[in-house]
Every structure is written in C-alpha cells, then in structure tokens.
C-alpha positions in Angstrom: 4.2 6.6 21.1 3.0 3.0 21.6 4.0 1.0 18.6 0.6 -0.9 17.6 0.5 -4.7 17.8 0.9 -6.7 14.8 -2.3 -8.3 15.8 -3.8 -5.1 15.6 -3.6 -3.9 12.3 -6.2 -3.1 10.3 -4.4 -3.5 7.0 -1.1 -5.0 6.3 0.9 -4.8 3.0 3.3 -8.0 2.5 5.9 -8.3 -0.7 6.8 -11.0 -1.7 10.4 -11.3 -3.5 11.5 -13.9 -6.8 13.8 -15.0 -4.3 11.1 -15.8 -1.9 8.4 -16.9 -4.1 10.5 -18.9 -6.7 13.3 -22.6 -6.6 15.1 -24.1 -8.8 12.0 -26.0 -10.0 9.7 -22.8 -10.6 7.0 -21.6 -8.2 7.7 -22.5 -4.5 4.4 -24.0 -3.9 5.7 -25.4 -0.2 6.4 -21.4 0.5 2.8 -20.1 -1.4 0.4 -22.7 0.2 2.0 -21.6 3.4 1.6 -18.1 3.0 -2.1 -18.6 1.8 -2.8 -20.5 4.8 -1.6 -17.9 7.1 -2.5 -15.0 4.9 -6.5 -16.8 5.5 -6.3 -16.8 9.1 -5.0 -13.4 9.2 -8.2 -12.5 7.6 -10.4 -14.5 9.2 -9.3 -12.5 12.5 -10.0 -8.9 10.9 -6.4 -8.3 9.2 -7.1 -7.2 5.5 -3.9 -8.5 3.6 -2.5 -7.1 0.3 -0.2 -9.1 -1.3 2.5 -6.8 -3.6 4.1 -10.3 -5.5 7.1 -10.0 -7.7 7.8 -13.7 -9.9 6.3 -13.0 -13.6 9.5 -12.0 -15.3 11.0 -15.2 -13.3 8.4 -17.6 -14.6 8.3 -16.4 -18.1 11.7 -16.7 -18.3 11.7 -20.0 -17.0 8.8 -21.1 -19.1 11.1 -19.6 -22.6 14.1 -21.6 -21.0 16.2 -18.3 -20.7 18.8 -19.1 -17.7 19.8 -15.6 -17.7 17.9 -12.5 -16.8 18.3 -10.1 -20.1 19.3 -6.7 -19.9 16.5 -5.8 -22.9 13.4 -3.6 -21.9 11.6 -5.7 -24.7 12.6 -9.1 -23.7 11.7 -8.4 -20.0 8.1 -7.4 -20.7 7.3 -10.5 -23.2 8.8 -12.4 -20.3 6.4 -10.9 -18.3 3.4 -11.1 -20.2 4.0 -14.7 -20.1 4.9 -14.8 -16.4 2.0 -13.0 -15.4 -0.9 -15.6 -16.6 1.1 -18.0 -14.9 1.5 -15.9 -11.1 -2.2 -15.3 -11.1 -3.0 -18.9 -11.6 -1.2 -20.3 -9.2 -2.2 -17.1 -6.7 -5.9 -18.1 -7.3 -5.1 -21.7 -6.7 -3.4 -21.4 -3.5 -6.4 -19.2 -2.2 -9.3 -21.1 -3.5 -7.7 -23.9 -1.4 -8.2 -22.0 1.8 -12.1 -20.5 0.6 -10.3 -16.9 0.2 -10.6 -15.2 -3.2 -7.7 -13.5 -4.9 -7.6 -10.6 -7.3 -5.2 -9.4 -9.6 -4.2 -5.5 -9.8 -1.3 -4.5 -11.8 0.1 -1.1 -11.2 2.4 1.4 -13.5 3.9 4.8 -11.7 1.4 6.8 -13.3 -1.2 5.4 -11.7 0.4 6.4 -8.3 1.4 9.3 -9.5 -2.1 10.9 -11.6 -4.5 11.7 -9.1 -7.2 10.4 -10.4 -6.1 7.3 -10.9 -4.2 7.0 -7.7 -7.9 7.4 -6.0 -9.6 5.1 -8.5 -6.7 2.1 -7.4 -7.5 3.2 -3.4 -10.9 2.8 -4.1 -10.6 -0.6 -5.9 -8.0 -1.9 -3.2 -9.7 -1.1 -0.1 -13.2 -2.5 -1.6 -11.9 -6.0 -2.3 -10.3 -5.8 1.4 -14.0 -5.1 2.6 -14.6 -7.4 0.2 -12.9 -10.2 2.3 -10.2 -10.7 -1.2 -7.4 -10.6 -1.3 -5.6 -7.9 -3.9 -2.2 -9.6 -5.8 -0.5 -6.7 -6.9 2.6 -6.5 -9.1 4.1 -3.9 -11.8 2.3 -3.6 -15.3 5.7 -4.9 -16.3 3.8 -5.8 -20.2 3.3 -1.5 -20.5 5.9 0.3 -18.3 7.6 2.2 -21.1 10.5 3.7 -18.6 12.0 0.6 -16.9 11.2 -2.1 -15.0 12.8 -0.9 -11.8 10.3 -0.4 -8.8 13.4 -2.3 -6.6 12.0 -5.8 -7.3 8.4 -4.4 -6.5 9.8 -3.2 -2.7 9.3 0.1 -3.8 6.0 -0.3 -5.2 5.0 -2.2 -1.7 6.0 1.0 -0.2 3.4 3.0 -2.3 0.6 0.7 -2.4 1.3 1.0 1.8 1.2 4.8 1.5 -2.3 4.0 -0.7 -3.8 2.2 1.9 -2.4 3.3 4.7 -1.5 0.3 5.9 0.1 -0.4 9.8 2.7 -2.5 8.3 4.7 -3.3 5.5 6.2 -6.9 5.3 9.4 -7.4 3.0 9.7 -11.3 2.7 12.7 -11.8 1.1 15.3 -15.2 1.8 17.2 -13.5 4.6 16.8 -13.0 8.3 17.0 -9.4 7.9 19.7 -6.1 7.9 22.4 -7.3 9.0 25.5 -5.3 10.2 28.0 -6.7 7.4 27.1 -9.6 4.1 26.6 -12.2 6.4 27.7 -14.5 3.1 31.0 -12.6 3.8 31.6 -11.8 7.2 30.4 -14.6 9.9 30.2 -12.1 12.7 27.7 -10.0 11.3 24.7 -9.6 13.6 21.3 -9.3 12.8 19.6 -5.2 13.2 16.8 -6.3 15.2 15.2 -2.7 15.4 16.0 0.7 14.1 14.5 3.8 13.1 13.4 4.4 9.5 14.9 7.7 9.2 18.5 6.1 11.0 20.9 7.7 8.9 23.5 4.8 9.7 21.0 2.1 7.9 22.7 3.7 4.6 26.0 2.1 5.3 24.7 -1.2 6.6 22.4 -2.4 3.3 24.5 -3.5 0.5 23.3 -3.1 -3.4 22.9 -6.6 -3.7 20.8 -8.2 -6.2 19.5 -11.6 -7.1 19.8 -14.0 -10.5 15.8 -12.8 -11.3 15.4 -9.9 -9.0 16.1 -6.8 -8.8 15.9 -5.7 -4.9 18.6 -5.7 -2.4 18.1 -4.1 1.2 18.9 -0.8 -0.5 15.8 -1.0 -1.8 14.2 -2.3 1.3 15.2 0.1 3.1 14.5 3.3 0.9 10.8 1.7 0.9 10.8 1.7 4.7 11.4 5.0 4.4 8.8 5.6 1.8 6.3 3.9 3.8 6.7 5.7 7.1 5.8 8.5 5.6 2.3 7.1 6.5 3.2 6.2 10.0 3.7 2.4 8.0 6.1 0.5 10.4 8.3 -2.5 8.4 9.5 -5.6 8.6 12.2 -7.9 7.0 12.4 -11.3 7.3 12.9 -14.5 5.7 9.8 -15.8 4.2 11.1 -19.3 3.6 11.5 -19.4 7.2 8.3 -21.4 8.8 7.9 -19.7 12.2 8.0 -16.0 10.4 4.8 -15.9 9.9 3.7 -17.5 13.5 6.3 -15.1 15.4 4.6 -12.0 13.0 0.7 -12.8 14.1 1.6 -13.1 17.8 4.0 -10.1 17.9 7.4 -12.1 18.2 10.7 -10.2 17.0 11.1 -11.5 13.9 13.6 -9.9 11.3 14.6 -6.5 11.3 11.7 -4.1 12.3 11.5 -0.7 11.2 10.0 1.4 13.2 8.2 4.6 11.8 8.4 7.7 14.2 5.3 9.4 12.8 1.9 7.9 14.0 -0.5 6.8 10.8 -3.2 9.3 11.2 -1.0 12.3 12.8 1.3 12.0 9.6 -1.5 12.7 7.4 -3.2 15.3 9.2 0.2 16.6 9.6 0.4 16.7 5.8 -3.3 18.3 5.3 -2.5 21.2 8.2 1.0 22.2 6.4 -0.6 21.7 2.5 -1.5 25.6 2.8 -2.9 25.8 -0.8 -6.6 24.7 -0.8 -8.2 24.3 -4.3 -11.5 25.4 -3.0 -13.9 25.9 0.1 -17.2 24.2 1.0 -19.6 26.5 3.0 -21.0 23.9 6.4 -24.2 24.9 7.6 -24.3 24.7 11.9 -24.9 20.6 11.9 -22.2 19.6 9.8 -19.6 22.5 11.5 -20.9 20.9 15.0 -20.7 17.3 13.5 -16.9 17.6 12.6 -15.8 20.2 15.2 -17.3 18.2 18.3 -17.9 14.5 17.0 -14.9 13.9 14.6 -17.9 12.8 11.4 -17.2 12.6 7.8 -18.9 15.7 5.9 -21.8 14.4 3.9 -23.8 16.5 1.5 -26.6 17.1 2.7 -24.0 19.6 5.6 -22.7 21.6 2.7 -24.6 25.0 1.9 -22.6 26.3 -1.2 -19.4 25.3 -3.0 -16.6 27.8 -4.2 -13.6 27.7 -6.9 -12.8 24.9 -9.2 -11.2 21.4 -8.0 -10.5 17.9 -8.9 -11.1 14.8 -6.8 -8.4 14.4 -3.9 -7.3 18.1 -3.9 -6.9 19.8 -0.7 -10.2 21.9 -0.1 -11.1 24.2 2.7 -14.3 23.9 5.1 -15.6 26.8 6.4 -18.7 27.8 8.8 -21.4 29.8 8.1 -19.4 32.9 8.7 -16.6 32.4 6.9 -14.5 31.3 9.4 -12.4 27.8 8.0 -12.5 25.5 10.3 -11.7 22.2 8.9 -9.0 21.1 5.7 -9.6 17.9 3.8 -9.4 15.2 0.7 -12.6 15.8 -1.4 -14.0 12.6 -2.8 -15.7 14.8 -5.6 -14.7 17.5 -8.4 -15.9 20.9 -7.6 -18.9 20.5 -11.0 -20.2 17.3 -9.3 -19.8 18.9 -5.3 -22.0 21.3 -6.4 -24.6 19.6 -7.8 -25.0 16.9 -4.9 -24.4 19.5 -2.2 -27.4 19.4 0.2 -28.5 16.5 -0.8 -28.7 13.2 1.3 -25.9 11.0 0.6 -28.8 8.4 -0.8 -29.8 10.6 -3.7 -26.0 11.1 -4.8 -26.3 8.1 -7.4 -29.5 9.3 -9.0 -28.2 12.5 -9.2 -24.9 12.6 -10.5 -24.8 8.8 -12.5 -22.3 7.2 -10.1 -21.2 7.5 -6.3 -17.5 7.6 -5.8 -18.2 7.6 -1.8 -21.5 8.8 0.3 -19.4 11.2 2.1 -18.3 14.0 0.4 -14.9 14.0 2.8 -14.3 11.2 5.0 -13.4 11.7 8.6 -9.9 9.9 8.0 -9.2 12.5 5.3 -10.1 15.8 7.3 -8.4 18.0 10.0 -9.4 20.3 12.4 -8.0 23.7 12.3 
C-alpha cells in the first residue's frame, strides 16, 4: 500500500500538549502564532486542520496561583472552567491574525460514545472544515463526571481522528519522538523513526511518563496511534517547539516518530460495514439507484429508494436491496427509519420541507456504503 503524502491529506487532526502549548510565563504565544501561521497555509492549500488543544486546566491553575496540579476531580474542573475562557481567547487571537476563524467544540465520552450525538459532533466538525474554520477541540473538563483522563487529550485526538476520518494524526508534544530508552536517562537512546501501529515491541519502548500539568506520556500516544489506525489514520510525534516540524511535516520530510497504519482509510471502514452482519433495516432501490451504486460508486438519495423496512436509528448499519430482493449494498443511514420513510422517493430538495430539517441530501453517502 502506498502511504499517502502529508501534502495530500484531506483532513488532518493535530494535538497539541500543556507541555507544548504552555512556559513558565503561561501561554507559549512564540509556539501558537507559529502554529496558526502554518495551520493557515495548510488551509489555504486544501488541508482541513482540527486542532484537539489540551492547556485549560494549566492556565486556570496558573491564573488561581496553584503551583501544583491537585489530585481533586472538583478542583480540576473549576480550574478548567477558568482555563477554558482563557484557551479560546487566545486560539481566536492567534487565528484572526492570519484571516482564519476558529471555533471552539468541547467534547465528553458520551458524545463519542451515543450515536446520535457522535453524528451530530461529525456533522458539526466536518461543516466548519468546509467551512474554511478551524475546530479547537478539548475535553468538557467543567462536566466530565468520571475523570479527567482522555491521556492529556491524546486519546481524545485519536477519536475525534476516527470521527473525521482523518489521514493523519499529529501528536505535538516537547520531544523528538519514541525513543528506544528516556533519552533524559540513557544518552544512547535513538530516535524510532517508523514503526507499525500494531508493533507489539512499541509497548516496552514508551515509558508512563507524565508532565507537572499534563497527563500524557507516549503510553498514551501510542495507545491513540492505535486507536486511530483503526481508520487507516497514520501518526506522528514530534516536537512542536521545534521550528522546522512543521516545514519538514508539509513537505513530507521524516520528522519524529511516524506511525504507520496498515489498514488503508476507506478499506478499514468498508471492512467494518462488510463484517457488521447485523443490519437494523433494509431500503428497497428501484433499477437507477441499484445501477447508480453498483456501476458508478453514488451516494443513495431518496428519490432511489422504493420502500423502507424495520425500525432504525441514524448511523445504524442498514441493508440495500434491489428490486428483487437481492441485497446488494450495506451502509451508515443519515436518517431514522420514521423519517426514511417519509422522504423516500422524494428529491433530495424537498427533504427540508418535508421532514422540518435536513441532516444530509443523501440518504447514505457513498463514503459510508459497500458493495456486496
């Protein structure tokens, strides 16, 4: 398989540590006007950019004077709520300066883990991308009840990848990369310039490190490269304080430790549909719309859909079968099975008027369906 280009990428995830984005004085505004500049160009040249930002527990614990990081769910979350006004400001600053505009989205589990809302948060994402803005995501720290333990947001990068399904996920953190030993400890440890995700001997190499603010070592980094090549996500680490990262990233220079994913982004999710056996439903194609995704790869609008069986939600796995019966076609429906059936047949323009609201004029999209 020929690993895409940086260059390439239609969508790229980046995460930003405290380590990275913070100094001894608060913000690193050298590092963020930096990373604004080349986030910009990025998009300027066709590269939606989400940026997954960790720093609101750091700056509202530097705006209460607390040296120490406490170990108190309560405390952490007030120190975020703080934080947070303060991350988005300086977020929106840093972009305004290069005409971009940034938007914040903050994220719990169980809105990557309801289905509903995990579409709703696609949806929103991928629109500001069109949008030309830029999405700054962190942890709902303020209302996560369980913990604040993503893995210093790493592991949230990971899913928000898997969400978009972006072509890479960039961990900027204040190190070169994996290295073979604690290069703080051992001065012959080498940099891992490329490995596999699913390398078994990466386990032994990452050590459970964590920072004064932070809570991410390359543990974590590395059991979110795993999470996000479930997507056919490739990753990257590498020191974001570093000035020629970010050159050596856009013009597909080695930088950091890359890991690679062995599952191609679109064949690991049509792998996924083919193997999910259970469908929650079946949409009845009449002969265009059977020809249209059989022979011309389309998305299935309404208007192709003759009749609608059983009972689903939006995103469940629904079967689509021809005229006779025969299924020729799995995918992700964009439309509960009560509001399928009332826009089936229709033309994808009436779908507002009908039903109140469009979640998408396809009722799958092409990206979401596989041929059986």
């Amino acid at each position: 398989m020929k690993k895409l280009k940086f260059s390439d990428s239609k969508k790229i995830v980046i995460k930003v540590g405290t380590s990275t984005i913070a100094n001894n004085d608060g913000f690193d505004k050298e590092f963020l006007v930096k990373l604004s500049s080349e986030v910009s160009s990025w998009m300027d040249n066709g590269i939606g950019v989400v940026i997954v930002s960790s720093g609101a527990i750091f700056a509202g614990l530097k705006k209460l004077k607390v040296n120490d990081k406490p170990n108190i769910l309560s405390e952490l979350q007030a120190a975020a709520a703080i934080g947070q006004m303060d991350l988005a400001q300086v977020y929106k600053d840093i972009f305004t300066k290069n005409n971009k505009i940034a938007a914040q989205v903050l994220l719990t589990h169980e809105d990557l883990s309801d289905r509903k809302r995990y579409l709703n948060a696609r949806s929103t994402i991928n629109n500001l991308i069109t949008s030309g803005v830029v999405p700054i995501i962190n942890e709902n720290d303020t209302v996560s009840t369980e913990e604040i333990q993503f893995g210093d947001n790493d592991n949230l990068a990971a899913m928000v990848a898997n969400l978009i399904e972006a072509d890479y996920l960039v961990l900027l953190t204040d190190q070169e990369g994996l290295f073979s030993n604690d290069p703080a400890i051992d001065i012959n440890a080498s940099l891992i310039e490329k490995a596999f995700t699913d390398d078994k001997r990466l386990d032994s190499l990452a050590k459970n490190t964590s920072s004064r603010y932070g809570t991410g070592g390359m543990v974590t980094k590395i059991e979110a490269a795993r999470r996000a090549s479930l997507s056919g996500t490739h990753t990257i680490i590498a020191n974001g304080k570093i000035d020629e990262t970010f050159f050596k990233l856009f013009n597909n220079k080695s930088v950091g430790t890359f890991l690679e994913s062995r599952l191609e982004k679109k064949i690991a999710k049509k792998k996924w549909l083919a193997d999910n056996l259970r469908s929650c439903g079946r949409l009845i194609l009449d002969k265009g719309a059977s020809i249209a995704i059989l022979e011309k790869g389309k998305s299935l609008l309404p208007i192709g859909v003759l009749e609608v069986e059983g009972k689903f939600d939006r995103g469940e796995v629904v079967s689509c079968v021809d005229s006779k019966g025969i299924e020729i076609a799995k995918g992700l429906v964009n439309y509960n099975s009560v509001d399928s059936k009332k826009i089936c047949g229709v033309s994808s323009d009436e779908i507002k008027s009908i039903l109140g609201f469009m979640n998408e004029v396809n009722i799958i999209h092409r990206d979401n369906l596989v041929v059986m």
